[in-house]
PyMOL Python script that loads the backbone (N, CA, C, O; Angstrom):
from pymol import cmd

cmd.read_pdbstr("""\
ATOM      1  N   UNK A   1     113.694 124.526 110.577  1.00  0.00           N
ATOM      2  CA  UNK A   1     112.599 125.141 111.288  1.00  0.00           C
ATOM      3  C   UNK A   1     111.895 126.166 110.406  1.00  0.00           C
ATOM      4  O   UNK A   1     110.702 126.451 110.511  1.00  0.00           O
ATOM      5  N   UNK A   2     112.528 126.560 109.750  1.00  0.00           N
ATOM      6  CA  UNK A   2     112.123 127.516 108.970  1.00  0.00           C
ATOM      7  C   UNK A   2     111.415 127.477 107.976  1.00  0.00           C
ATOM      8  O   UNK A   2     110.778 128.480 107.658  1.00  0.00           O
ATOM      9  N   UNK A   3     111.331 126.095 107.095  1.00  0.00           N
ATOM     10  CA  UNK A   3     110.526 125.320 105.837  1.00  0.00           C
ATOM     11  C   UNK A   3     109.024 125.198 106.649  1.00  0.00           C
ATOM     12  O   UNK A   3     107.872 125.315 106.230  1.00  0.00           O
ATOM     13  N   UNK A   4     109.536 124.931 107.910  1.00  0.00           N
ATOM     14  CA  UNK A   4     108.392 124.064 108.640  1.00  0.00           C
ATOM     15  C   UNK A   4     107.231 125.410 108.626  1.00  0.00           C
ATOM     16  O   UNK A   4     106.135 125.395 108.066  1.00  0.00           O
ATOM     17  N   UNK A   5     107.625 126.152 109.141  1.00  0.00           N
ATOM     18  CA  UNK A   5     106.918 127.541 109.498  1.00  0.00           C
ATOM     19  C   UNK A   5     106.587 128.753 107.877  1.00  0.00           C
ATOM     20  O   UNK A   5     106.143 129.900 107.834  1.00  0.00           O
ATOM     21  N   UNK A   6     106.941 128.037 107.034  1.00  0.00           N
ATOM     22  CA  UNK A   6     107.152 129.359 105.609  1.00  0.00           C
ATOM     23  C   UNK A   6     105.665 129.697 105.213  1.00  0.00           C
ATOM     24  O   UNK A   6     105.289 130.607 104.475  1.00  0.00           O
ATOM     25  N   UNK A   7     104.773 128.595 105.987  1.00  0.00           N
ATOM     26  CA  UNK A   7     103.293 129.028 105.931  1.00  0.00           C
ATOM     27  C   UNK A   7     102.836 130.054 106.673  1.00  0.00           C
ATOM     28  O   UNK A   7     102.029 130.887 106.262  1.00  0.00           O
ATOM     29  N   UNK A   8     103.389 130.029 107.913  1.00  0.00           N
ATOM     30  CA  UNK A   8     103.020 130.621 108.729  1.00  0.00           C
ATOM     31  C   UNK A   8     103.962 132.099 108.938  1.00  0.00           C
ATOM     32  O   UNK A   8     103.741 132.987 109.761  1.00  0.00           O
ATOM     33  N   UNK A   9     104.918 132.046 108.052  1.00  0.00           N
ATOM     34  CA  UNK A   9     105.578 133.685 107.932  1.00  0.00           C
ATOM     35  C   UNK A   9     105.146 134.461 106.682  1.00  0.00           C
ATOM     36  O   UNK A   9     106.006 135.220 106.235  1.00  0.00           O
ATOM     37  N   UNK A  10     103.739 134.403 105.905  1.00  0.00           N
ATOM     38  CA  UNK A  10     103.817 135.106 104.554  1.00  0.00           C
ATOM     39  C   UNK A  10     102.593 135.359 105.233  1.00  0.00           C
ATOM     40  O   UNK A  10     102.238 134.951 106.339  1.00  0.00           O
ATOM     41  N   UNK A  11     101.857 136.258 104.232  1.00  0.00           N
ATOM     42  CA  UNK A  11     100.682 136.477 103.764  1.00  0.00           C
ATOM     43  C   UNK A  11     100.046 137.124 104.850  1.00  0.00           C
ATOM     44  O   UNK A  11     100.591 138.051 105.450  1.00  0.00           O
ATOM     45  N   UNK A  12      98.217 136.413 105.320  1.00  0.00           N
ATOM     46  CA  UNK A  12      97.952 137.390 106.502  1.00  0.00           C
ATOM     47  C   UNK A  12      97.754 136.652 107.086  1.00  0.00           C
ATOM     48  O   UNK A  12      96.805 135.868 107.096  1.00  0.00           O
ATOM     49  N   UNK A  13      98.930 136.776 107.928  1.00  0.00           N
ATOM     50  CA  UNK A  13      98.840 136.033 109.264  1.00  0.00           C
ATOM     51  C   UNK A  13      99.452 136.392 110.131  1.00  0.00           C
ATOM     52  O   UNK A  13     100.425 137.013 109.704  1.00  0.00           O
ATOM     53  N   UNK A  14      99.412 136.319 111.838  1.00  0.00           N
ATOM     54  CA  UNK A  14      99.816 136.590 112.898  1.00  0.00           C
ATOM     55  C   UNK A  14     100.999 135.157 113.389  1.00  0.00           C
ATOM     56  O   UNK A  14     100.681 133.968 113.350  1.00  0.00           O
ATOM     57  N   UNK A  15     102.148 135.615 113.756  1.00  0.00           N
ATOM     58  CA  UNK A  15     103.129 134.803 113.774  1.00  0.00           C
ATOM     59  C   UNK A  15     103.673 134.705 115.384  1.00  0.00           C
ATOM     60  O   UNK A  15     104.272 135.746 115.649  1.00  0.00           O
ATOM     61  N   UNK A  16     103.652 134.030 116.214  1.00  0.00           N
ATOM     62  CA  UNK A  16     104.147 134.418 117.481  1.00  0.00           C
ATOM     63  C   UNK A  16     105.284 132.885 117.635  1.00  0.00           C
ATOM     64  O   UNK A  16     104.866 131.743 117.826  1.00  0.00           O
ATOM     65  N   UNK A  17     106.697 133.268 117.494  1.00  0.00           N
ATOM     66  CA  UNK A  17     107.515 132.272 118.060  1.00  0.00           C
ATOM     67  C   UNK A  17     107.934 132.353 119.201  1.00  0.00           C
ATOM     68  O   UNK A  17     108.469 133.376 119.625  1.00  0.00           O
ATOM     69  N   UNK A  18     107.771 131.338 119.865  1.00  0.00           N
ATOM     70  CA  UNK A  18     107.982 130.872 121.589  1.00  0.00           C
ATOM     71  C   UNK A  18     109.368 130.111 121.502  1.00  0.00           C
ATOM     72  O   UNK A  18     109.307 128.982 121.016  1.00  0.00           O
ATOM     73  N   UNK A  19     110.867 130.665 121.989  1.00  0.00           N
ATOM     74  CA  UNK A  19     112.012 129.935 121.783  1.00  0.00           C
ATOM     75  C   UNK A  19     112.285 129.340 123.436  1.00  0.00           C
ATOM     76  O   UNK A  19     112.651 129.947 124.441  1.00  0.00           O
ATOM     77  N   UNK A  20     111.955 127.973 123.230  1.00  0.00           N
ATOM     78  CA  UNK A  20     112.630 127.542 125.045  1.00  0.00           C
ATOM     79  C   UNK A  20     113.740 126.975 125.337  1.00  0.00           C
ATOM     80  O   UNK A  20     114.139 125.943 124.797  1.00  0.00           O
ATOM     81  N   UNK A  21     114.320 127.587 126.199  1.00  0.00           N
ATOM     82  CA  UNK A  21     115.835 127.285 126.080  1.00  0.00           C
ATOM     83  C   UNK A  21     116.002 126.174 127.521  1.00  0.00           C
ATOM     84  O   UNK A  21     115.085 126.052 128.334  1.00  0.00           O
ATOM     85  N   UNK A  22     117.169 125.516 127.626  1.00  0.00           N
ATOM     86  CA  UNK A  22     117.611 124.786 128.952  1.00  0.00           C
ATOM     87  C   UNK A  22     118.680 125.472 129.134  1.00  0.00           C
ATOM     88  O   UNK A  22     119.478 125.888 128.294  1.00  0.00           O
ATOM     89  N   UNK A  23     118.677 125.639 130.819  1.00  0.00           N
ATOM     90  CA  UNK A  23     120.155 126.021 131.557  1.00  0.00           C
ATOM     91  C   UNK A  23     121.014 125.177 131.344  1.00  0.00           C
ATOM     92  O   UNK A  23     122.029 125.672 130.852  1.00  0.00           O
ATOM     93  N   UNK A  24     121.064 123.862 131.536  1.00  0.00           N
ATOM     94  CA  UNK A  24     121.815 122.667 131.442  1.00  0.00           C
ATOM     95  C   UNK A  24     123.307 123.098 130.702  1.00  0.00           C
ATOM     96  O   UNK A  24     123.146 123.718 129.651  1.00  0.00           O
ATOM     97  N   UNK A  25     124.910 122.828 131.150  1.00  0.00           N
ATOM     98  CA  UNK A  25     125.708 122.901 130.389  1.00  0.00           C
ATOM     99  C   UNK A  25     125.563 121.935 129.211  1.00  0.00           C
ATOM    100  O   UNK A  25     126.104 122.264 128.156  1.00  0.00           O
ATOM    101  N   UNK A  26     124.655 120.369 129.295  1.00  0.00           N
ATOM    102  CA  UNK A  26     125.226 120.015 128.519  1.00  0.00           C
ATOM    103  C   UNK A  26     124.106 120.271 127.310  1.00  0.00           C
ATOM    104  O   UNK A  26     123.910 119.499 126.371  1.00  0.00           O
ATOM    105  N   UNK A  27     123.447 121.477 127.538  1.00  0.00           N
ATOM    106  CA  UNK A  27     122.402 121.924 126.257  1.00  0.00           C
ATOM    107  C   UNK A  27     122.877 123.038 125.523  1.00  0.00           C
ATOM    108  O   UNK A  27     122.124 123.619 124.742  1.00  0.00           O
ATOM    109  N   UNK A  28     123.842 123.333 125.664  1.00  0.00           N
ATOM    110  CA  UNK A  28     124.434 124.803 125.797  1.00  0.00           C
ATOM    111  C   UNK A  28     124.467 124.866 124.099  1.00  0.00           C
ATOM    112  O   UNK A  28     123.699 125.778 123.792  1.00  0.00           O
ATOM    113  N   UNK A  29     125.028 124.282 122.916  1.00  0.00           N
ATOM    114  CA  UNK A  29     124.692 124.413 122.052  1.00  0.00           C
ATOM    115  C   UNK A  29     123.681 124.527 121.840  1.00  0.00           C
ATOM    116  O   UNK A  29     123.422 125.596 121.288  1.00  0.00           O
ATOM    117  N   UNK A  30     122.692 123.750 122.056  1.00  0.00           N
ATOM    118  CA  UNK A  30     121.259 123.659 121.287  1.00  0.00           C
ATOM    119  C   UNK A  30     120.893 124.784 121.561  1.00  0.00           C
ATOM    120  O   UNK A  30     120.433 125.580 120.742  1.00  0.00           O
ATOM    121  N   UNK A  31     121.108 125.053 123.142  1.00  0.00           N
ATOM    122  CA  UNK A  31     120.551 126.904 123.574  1.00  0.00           C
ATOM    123  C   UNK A  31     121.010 127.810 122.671  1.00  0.00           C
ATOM    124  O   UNK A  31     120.283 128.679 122.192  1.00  0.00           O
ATOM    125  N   UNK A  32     121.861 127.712 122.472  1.00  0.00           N
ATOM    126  CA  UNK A  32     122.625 128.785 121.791  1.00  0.00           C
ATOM    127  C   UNK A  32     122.066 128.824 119.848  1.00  0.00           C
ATOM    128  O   UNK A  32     121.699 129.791 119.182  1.00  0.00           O
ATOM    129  N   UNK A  33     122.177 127.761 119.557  1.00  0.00           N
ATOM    130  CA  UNK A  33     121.241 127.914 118.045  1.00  0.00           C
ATOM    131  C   UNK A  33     119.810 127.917 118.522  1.00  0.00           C
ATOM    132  O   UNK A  33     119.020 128.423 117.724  1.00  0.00           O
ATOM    133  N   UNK A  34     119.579 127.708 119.040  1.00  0.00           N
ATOM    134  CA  UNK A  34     118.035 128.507 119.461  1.00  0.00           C
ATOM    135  C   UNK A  34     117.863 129.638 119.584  1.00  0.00           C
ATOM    136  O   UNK A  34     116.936 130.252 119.055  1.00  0.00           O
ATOM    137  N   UNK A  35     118.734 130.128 120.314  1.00  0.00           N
ATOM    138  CA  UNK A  35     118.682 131.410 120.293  1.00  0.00           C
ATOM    139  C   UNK A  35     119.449 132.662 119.374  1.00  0.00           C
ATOM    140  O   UNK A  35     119.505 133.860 119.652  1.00  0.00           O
ATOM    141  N   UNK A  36     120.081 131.856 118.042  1.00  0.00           N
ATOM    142  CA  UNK A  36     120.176 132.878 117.393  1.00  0.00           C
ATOM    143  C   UNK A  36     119.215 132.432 116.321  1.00  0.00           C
ATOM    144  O   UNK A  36     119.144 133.201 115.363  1.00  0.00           O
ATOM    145  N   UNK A  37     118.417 131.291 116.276  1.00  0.00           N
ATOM    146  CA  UNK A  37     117.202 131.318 115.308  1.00  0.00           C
ATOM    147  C   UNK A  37     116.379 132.126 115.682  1.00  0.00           C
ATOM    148  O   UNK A  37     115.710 132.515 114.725  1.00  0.00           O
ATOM    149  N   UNK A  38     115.880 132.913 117.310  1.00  0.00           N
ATOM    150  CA  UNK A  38     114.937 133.431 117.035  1.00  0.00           C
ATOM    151  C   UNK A  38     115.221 135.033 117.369  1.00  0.00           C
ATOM    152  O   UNK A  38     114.366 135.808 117.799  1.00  0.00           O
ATOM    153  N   UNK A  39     116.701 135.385 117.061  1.00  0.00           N
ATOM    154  CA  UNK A  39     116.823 136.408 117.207  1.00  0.00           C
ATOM    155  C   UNK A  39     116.537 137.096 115.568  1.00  0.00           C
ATOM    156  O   UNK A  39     116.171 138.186 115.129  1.00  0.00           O
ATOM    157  N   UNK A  40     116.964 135.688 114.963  1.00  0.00           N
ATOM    158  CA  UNK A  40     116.916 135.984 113.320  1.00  0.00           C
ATOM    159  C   UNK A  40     115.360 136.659 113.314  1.00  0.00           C
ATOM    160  O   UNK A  40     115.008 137.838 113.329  1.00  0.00           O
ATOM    161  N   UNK A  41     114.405 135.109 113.280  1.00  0.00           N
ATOM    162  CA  UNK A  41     112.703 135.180 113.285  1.00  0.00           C
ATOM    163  C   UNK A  41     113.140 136.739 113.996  1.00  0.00           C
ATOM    164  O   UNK A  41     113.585 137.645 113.291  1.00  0.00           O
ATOM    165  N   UNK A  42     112.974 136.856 115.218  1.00  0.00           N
ATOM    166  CA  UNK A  42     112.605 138.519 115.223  1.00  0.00           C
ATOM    167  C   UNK A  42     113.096 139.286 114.314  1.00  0.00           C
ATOM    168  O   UNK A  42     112.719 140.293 114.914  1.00  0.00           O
ATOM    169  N   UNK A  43     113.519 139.642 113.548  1.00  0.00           N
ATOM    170  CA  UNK A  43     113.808 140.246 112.660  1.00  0.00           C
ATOM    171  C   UNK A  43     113.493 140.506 110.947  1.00  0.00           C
ATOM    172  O   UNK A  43     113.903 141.293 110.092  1.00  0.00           O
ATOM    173  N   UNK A  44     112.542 139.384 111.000  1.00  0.00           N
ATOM    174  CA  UNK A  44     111.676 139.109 110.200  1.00  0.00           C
ATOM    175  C   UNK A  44     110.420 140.203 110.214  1.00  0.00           C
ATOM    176  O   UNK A  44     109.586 140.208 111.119  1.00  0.00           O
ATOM    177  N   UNK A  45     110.399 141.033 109.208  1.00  0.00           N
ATOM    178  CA  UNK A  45     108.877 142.423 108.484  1.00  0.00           C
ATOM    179  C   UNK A  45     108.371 141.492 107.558  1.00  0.00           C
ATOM    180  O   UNK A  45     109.039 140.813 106.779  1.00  0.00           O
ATOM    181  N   UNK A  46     107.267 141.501 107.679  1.00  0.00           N
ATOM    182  CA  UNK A  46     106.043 140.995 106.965  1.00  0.00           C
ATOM    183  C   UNK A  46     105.296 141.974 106.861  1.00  0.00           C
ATOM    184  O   UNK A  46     104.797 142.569 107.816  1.00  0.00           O
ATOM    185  N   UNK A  47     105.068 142.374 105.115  1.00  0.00           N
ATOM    186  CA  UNK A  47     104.043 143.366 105.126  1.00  0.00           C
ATOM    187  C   UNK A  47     102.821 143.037 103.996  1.00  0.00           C
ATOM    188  O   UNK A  47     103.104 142.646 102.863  1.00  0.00           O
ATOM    189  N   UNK A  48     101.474 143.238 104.436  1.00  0.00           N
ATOM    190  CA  UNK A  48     100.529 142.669 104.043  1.00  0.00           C
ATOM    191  C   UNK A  48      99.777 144.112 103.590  1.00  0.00           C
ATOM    192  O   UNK A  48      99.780 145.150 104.252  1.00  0.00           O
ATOM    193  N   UNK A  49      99.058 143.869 102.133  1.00  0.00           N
ATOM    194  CA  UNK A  49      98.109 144.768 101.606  1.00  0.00           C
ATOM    195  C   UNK A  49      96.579 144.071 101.616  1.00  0.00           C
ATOM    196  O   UNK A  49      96.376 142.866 101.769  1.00  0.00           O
ATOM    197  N   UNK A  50      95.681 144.965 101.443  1.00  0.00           N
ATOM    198  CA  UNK A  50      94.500 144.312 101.623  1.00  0.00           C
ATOM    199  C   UNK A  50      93.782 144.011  99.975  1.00  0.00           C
ATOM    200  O   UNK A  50      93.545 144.829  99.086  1.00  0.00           O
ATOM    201  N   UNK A  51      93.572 142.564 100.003  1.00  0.00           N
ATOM    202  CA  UNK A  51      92.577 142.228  98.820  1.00  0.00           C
ATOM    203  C   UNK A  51      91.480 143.345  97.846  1.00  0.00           C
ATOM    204  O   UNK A  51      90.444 143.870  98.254  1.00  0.00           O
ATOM    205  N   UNK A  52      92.061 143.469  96.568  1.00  0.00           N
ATOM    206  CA  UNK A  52      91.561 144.263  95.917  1.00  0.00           C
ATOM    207  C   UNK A  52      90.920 143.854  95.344  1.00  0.00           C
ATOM    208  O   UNK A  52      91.228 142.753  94.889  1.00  0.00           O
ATOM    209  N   UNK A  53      89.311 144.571  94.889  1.00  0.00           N
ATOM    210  CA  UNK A  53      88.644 143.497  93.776  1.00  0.00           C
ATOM    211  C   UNK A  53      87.420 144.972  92.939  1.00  0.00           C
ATOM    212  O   UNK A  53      86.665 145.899  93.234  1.00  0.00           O
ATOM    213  N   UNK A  54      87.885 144.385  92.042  1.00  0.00           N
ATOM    214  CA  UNK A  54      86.326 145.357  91.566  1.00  0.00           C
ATOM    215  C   UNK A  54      85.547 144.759  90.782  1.00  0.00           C
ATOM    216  O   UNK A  54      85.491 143.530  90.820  1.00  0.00           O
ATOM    217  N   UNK A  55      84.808 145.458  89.934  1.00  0.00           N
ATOM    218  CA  UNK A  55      83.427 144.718  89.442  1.00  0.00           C
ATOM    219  C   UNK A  55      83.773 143.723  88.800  1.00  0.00           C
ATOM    220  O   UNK A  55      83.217 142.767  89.341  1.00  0.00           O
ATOM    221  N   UNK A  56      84.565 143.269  87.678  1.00  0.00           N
ATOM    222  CA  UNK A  56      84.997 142.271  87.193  1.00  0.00           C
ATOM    223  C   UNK A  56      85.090 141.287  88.053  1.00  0.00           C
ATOM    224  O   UNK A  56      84.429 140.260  88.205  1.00  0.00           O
ATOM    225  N   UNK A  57      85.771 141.620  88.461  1.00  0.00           N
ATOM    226  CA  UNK A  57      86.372 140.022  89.282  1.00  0.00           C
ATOM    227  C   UNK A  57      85.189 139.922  90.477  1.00  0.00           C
ATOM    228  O   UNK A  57      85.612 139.104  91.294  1.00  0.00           O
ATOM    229  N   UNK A  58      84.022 140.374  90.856  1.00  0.00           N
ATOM    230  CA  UNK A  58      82.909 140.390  91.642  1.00  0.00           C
ATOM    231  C   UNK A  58      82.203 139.519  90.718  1.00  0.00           C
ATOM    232  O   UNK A  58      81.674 138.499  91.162  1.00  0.00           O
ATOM    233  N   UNK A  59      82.133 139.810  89.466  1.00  0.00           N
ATOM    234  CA  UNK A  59      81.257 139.171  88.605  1.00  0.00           C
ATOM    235  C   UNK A  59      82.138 137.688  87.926  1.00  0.00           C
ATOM    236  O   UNK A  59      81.510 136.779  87.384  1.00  0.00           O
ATOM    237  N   UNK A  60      83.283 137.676  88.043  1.00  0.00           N
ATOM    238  CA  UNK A  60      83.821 136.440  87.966  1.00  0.00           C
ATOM    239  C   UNK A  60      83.683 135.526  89.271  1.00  0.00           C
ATOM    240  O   UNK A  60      83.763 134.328  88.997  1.00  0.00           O
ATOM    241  N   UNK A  61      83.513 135.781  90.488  1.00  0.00           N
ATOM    242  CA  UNK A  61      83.919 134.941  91.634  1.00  0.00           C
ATOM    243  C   UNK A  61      81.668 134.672  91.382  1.00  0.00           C
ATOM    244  O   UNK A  61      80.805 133.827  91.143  1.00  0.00           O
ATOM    245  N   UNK A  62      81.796 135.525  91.558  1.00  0.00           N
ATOM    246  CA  UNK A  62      79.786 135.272  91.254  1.00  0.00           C
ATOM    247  C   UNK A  62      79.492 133.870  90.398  1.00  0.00           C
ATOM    248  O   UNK A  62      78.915 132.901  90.890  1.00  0.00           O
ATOM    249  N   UNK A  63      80.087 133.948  88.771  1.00  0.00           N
ATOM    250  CA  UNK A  63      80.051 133.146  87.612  1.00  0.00           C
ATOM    251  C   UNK A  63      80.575 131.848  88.446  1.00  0.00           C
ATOM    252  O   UNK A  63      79.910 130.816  88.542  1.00  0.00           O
ATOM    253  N   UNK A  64      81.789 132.028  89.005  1.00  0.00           N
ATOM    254  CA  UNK A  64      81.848 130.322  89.365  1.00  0.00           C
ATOM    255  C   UNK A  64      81.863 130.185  90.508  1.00  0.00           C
ATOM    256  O   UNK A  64      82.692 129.343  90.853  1.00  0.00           O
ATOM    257  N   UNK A  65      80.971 130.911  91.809  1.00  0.00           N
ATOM    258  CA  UNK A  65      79.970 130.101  92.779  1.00  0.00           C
ATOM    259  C   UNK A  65      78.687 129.388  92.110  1.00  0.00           C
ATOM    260  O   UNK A  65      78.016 128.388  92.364  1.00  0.00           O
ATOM    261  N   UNK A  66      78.680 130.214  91.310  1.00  0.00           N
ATOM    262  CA  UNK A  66      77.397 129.447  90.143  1.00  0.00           C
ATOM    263  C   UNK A  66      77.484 128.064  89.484  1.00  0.00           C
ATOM    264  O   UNK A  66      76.564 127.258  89.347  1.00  0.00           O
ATOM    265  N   UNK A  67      79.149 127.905  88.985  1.00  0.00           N
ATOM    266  CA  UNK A  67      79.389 126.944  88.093  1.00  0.00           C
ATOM    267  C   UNK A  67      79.819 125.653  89.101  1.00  0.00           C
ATOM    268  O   UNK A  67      79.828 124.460  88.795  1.00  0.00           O
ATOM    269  N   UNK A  68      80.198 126.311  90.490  1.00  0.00           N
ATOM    270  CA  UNK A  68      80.681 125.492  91.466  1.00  0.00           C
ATOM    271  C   UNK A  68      78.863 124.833  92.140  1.00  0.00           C
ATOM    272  O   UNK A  68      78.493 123.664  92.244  1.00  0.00           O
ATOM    273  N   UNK A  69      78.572 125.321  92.267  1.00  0.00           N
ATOM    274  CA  UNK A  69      77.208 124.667  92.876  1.00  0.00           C
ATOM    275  C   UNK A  69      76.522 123.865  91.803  1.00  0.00           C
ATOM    276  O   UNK A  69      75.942 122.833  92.141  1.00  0.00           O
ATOM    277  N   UNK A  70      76.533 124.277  90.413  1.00  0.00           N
ATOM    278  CA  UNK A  70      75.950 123.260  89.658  1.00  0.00           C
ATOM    279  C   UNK A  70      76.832 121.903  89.187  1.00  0.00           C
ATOM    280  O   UNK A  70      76.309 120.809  88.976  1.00  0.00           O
ATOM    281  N   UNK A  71      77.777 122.089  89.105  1.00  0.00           N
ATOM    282  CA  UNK A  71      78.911 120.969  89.294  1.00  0.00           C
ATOM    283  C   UNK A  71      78.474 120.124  90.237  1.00  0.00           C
ATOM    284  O   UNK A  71      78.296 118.910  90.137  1.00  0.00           O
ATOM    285  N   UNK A  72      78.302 120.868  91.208  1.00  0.00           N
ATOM    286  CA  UNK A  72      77.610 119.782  92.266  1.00  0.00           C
ATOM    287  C   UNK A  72      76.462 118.650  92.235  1.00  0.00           C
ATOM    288  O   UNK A  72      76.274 117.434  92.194  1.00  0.00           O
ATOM    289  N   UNK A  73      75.735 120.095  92.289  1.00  0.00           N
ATOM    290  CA  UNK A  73      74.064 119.193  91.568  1.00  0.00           C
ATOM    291  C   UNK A  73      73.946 117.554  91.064  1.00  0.00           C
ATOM    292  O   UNK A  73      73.345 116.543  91.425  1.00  0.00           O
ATOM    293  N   UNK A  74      75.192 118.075  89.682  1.00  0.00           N
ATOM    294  CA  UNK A  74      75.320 117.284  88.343  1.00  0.00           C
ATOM    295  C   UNK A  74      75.850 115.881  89.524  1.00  0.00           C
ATOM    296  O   UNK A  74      75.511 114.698  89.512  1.00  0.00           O
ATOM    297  N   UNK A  75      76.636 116.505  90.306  1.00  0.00           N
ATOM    298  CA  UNK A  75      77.547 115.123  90.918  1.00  0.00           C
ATOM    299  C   UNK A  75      76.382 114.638  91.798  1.00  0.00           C
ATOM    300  O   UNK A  75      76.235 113.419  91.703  1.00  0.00           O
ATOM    301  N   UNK A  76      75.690 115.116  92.457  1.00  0.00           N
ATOM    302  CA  UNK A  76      74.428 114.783  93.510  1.00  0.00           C
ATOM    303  C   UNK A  76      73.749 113.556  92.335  1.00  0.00           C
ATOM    304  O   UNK A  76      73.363 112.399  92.505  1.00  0.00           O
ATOM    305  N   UNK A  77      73.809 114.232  91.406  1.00  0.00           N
ATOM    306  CA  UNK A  77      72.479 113.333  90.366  1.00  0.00           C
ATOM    307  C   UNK A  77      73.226 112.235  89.538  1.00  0.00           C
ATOM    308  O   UNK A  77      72.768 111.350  88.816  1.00  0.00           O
ATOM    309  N   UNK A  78      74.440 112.542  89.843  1.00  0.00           N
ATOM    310  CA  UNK A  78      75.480 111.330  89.497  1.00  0.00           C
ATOM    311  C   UNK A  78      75.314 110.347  90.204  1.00  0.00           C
ATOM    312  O   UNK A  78      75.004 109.277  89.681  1.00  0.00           O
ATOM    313  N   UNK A  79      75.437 110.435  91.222  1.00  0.00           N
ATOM    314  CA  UNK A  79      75.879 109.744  92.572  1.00  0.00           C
ATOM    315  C   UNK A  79      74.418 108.835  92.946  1.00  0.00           C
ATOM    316  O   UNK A  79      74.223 107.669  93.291  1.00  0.00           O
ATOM    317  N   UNK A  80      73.602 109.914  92.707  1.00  0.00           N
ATOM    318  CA  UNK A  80      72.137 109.419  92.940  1.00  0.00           C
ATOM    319  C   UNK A  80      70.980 108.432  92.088  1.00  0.00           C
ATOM    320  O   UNK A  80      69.821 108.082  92.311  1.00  0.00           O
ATOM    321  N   UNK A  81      72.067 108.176  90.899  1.00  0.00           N
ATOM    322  CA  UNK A  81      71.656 107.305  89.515  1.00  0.00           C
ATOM    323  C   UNK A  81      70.619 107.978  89.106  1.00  0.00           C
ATOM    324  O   UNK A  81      69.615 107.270  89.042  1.00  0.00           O
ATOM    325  N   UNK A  82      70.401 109.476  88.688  1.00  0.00           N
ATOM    326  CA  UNK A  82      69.845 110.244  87.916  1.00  0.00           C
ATOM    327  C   UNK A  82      70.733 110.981  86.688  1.00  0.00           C
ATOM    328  O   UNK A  82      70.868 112.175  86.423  1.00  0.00           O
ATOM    329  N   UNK A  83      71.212 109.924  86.128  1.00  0.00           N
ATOM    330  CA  UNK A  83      72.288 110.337  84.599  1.00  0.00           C
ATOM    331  C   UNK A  83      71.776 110.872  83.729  1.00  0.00           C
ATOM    332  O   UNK A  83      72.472 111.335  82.825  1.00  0.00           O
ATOM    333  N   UNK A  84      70.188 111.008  83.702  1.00  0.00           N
ATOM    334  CA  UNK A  84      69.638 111.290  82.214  1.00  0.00           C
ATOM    335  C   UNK A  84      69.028 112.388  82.692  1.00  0.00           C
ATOM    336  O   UNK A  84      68.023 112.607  82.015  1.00  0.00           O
ATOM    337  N   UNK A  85      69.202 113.324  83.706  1.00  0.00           N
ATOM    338  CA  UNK A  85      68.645 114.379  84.185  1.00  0.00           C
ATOM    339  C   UNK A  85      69.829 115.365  83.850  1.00  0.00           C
ATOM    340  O   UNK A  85      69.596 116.574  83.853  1.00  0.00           O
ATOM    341  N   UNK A  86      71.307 114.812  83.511  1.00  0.00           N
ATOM    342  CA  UNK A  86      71.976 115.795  83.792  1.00  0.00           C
ATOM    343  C   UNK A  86      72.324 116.604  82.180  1.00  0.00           C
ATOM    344  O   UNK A  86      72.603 116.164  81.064  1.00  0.00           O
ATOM    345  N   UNK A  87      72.150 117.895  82.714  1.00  0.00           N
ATOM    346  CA  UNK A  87      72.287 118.897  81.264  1.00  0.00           C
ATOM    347  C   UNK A  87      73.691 119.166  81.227  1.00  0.00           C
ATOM    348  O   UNK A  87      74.164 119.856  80.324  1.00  0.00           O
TER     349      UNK A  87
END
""", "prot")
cmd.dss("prot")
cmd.show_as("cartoon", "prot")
cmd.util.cbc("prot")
cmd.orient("prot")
C-alpha cells in the first residue's frame, strides 16, 4: 500500500487516508492490519519548503519556454511539409 501511495506522501501535497474496516469475525485479521497501517500513515510528518528561484534561474526557465515553443514551430513545419523553412 505504501509503494502505491509514495506519490502521494512527498512533496506538496495534501494526503487524506480513509482506513475501512469490517466487524465480521471472519475479517478480523485484515481489520487488524488495516488498522495498524493507518495508525503507522498517521504518523507520518511531511515537511514542505517553498520553491526558490532568483534571477538566474528566471532567466533560464524564460531561455527554454523560448527554446520549447520554437522546437515546436520547427515540428509544426515538419509535420506540415515546410522542411526548407526550418532554421
Amino acid at each position: 500500500m505504501t509503494w502505491l501511495l509514495k506519490d502521494s506522501l512527498g512533496g506538496h501535497t495534501t494526503t487524506i487516508l480513509i482506513a475501512t474496516v469490517n466487524p465480521l469475525n471472519s475479517t478480523i485479521e485484515e481489520t487488524i492490519s488495516t488498522l495498524k497501517f493507518a495508525d503507522r500513515a498517521s504518523k507520518i510528518k511531511v515537511y514542505s519548503k517553498a520553491n526558490e528561484f532568483d534571477a538566474k534561474d528566471d532567466a533560464l526557465i524564460k531561455w527554454l519556454r523560448r527554446e520549447v515553443l520554437h522546437l515546436k514551430d520547427i515540428l509544426l513545419m515538419w509535420n506540415h511539409g515546410t522542411k526548407n523553412d526550418i532554421n
